[in-house]
N, C-alpha and C positions, 0 to 999 in steps of 0.2 A: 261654675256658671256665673257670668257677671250678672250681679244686682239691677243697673238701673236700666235693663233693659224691662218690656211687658213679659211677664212671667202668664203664659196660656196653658191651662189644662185639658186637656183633650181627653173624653169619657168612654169607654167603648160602653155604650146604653145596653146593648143585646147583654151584653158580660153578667154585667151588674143587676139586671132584671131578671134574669134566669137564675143569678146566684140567690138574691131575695126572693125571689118564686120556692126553691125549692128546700131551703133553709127554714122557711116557718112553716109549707106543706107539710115536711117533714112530722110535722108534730099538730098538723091537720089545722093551725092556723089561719083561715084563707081572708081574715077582716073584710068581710062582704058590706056593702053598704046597704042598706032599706031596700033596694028592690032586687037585694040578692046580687049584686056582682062583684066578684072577688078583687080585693086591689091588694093582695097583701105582695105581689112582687111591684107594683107602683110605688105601694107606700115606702117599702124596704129601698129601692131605686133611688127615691129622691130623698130619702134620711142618708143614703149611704154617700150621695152628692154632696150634700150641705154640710154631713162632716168633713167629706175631705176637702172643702173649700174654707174651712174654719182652722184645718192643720197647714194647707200648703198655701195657702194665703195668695191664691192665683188673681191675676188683673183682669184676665180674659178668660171665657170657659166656651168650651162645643161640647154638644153630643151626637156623635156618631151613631150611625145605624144601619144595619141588615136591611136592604130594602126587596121583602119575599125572600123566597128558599130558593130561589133559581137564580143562578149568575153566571160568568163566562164561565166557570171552572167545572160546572156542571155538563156546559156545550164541550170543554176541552176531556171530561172521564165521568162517561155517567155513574160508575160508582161514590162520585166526590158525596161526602157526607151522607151518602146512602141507609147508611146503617144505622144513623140517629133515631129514636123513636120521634115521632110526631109530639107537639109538646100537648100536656095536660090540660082539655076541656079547660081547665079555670083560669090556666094562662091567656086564652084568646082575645080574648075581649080587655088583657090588659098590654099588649102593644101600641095600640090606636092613644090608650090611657096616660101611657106610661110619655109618647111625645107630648098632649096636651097639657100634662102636666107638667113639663118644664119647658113651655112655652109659656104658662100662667106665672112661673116662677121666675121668669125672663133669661130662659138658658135659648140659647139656638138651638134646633135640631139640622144635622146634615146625613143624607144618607145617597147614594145614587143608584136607581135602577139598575138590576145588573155585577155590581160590585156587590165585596162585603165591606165591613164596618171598618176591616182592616185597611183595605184600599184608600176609603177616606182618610182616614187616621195619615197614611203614608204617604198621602197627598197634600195633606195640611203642612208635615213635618216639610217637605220637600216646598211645601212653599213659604211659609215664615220660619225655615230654622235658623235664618241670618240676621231678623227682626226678632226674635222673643227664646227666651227662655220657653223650653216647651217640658212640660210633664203630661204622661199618658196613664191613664188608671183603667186597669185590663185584668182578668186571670190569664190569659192568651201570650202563650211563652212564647207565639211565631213572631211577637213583633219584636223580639231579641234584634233584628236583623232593621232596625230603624232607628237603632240606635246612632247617635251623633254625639260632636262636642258640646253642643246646647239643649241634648235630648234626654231625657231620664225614661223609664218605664218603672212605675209602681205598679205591683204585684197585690193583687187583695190574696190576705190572710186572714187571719180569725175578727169578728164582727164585722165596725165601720171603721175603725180606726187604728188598725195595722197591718202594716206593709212590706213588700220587701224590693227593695228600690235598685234596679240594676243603672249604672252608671255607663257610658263607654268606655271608661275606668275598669271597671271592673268587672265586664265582661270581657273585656282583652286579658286581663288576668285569670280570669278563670278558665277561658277558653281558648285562649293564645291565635283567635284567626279575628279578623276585621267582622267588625259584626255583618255587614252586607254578607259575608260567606254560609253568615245560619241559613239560610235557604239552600245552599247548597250541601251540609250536612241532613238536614231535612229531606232532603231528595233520595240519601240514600238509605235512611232509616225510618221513610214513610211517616206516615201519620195514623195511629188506630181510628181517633176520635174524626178526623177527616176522612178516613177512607180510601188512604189510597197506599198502597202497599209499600213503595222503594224499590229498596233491592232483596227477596228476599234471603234472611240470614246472615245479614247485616244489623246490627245494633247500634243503640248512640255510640259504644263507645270507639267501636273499629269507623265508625259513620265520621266523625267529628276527629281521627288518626287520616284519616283518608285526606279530607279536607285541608288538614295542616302540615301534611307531608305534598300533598299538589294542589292546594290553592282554589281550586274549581272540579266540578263534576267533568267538563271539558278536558281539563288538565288528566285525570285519573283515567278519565276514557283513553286518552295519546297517550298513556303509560301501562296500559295495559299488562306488558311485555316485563312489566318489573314487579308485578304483584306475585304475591304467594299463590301459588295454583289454584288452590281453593275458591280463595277472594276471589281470583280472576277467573272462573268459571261461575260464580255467580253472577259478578259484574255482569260478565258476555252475552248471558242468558237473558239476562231482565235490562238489555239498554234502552230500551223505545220504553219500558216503564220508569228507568231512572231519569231517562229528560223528561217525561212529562210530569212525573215526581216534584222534578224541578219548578217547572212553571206553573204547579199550585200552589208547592208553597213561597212562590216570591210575591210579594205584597207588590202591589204598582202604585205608581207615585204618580200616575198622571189623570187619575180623576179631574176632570174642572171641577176646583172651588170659586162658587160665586159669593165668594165674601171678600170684604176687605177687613184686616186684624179690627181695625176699630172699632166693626162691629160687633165684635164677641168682646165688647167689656163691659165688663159689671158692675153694675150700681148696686150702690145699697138698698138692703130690702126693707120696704112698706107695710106697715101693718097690713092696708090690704091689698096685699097680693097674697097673704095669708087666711085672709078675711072670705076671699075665694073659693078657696080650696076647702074652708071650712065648711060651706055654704056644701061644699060636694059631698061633707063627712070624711073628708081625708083627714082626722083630726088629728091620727100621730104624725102625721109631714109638720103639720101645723106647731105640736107640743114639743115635735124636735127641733124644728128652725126658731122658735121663741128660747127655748133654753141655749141654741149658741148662739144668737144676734140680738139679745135682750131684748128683742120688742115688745112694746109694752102689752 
């Protein structure tokens, strides 16, 4: 990645709230403020931000966002995400929470009706990937496939402050196809957590052999005639589920962003904008962003 270009970090928000939501639930943590309402995945959210902006030293920052539980992919299989449970009563009331507060913190929020978080994300990269170093901070292994020469994806692992950072680099190495092609492995080894099946009796590993022996779902379907019997009777069986397989999991890049890069850059932070949040009783965002930005 060259240096002097603006280094932008792109947040998936839903990722990171849901992981701090359910990480301190866990052990029935919910840090409620005085009139009772739970922010422990707000609080977790914007501690989990502030460190990784203290590690990767970004110039520009977004956060992304799920905007509702309905989008095209729902109109294209109504099973898409079907089978998620509805989130827990004490999460509700912290999505609304979770934007204001990094709005108070002077992060941008971007989401669009319709899409998910992902789409933005893939739409941001697809329009500053030529202007900025881009890092995206996600658990969400679909955005493999967004990958570029000036695109990283960090991976959260254990707390706020470790990662596992896949490169273009080094998802060509590991997985020997053009990352744009993960969607098309996707397609035929479904998605549990999404919903939506593939092919089945297919796995990642014959899924992602398929891919790199013909290039595209397309390709595999006009080869049919050369697969193992097997494979190619299941293929045969399930192809209006393997295209639409496909077009859920391919992220689109053509979201309208109405921003321009300059807007999402960051200033340093003010006592109070801290002073804020305090006032709300958010006071471990407060105790976290003072121990890494020395504020007084």
């Amino acid at each position: 990645m060259m240096t002097n270009k603006p280094h932008l970090l792109l947040v998936d928000g839903m990722a990171l709230l849901f992981r701090s939501f359910f990480a301190s639930s866990a052990m029935g943590h919910y840090i409620r403020l005085e009139d009772g309402t739970p922010t422990n995945g707000v609080q977790g959210f914007a501690r989990h931000v502030l460190t990784a902006q203290s590690i990767m030293k970004p110039t520009h920052l977004a956060v992304c966002w799920d905007m509702g539980a309905q989008t095209f992919r729902n109109e294209l299989f109504d099973g898409y995400k079907a089978n998620r449970p509805a989130p827990p009563e004490e999460m509700l009331p912290q999505f609304d929470m979770a934007k204001e507060v990094s709005e108070m913190i002077g992060w941008k929020n971007f989401g669009e009706v319709g899409m998910e978080a992902d789409d933005t994300i893939g739409s941001m990269i697809e329009k500053w990937k030529e202007e900025a170093n881009i890092t995206v901070i996600s658990g969400d292994k679909d955005l493999l496939q967004l990958l570029n020469p000036s695109t990283q994806i960090a991976f959260t692992k254990k707390g706020y402050s470790e990662y596992d950072v896949y490169t273009e680099e080094r998802f060509k190495e590991e997985y020997v196809i053009e990352p744009y092609q993960f969607a098309d492995v996707k397609a035929f080894m479904g998605d549990t957590s999404d919903g939506y099946p593939g092919v089945k009796g297919i796995g990642p590993k014959t899924a992602l052999q398929l891919i790199q022996n013909y290039g595209s779902v397309e390709n595999v379907l006009a080869n049919l005639d050369a697969l193992k019997p097997a494979q190619r009777s299941k293929i045969a069986d399930n192809v209006d589920m393997l295209k639409l397989s496909k077009e859920l999991a391919t992220i689109q890049r053509e979201v309208p962003i109405n921003a321009q890069l300059n807007e999402l850059q960051l200033v340093d932070y003010e006592q109070e904008t801290f002073e804020r949040l305090q006032e709300r009783g958010l006071s471990l965002i407060v105790k976290h962003a003072r121990s890494l930005y020395s504020l007084v």
